[in-house]
N, C-alpha and C positions, 0 to 999 in steps of 0.2 A: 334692802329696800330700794326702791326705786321710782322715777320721778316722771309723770306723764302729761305733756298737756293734751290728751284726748285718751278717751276710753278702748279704744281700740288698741291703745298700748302700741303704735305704730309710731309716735315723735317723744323719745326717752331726751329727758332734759336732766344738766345738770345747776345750772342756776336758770333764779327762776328770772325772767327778760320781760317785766311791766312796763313795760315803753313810759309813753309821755302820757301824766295824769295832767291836769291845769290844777296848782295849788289851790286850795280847798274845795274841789270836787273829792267826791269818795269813788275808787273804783273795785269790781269782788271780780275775783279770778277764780276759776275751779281746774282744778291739777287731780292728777289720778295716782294714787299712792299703790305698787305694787311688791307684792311680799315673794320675792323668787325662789325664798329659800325653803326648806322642807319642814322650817318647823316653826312652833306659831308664836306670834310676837306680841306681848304682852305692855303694860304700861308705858306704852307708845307717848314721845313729849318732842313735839316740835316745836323749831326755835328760827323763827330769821333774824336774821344780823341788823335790818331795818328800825330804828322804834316809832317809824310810821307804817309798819306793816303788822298789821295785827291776823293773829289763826281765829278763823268764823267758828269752823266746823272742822276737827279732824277725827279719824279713826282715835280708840283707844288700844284696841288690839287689832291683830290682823292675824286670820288663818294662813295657813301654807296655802300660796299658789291664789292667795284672793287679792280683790283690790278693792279702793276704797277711794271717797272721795276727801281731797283736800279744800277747804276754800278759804280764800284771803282777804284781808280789804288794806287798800291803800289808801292812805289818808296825806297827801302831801302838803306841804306849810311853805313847799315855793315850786315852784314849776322849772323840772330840771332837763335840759333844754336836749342833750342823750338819753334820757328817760332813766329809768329806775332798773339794775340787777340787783338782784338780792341770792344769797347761798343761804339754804336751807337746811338746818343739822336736827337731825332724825336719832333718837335714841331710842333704847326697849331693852325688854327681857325677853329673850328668846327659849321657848319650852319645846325640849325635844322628846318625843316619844319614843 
């Protein structure tokens, strides 16, 4: 799997780089979840390291070769003056044909 901030799958990230939020504004991020492998990926569970980053909307499965939208919300309780990285751990079952 893999990690995109644009659909065009042209800027592949590995953490995700939520700049500066102002503590208690909410902000939503959408990232493009791509599946490179050939075979298709089931009970999909995403996980950020944050617990003020909470998953909107993610895939539950993912076909070979599809992609999918991820979306985030950040909810910060102080304003952190480097802005917010967060690592994203991506788990599944992968069914091979």
């Amino acid at each position: 799997m893999q990690i995109f901030k644009n659909k065009n799958l042209t800027d592949q990230i590995d953490i995700l780089d939520l700049g500066i939020v102002e503590a208690g504004e909410t902000a939503t991020f959408i990232f493009y979840v791509y599946n490179e492998t050939v075979a298709e990926i089931k009970d999909l569970v995403f996980k950020i390291e944050s617990p003020e980053v909470k998953i909107k909307n993610a895939p539950e499965e993912l076909a070979s070769k599809a992609i999918a939208e991820l979306v985030i919300e950040w909810y910060p309780s102080v304003t952190l003056k480097q802005g917010l990285k967060a690592r994203l751990n991506i788990s599944g079952i992968e069914l091979w044909s």
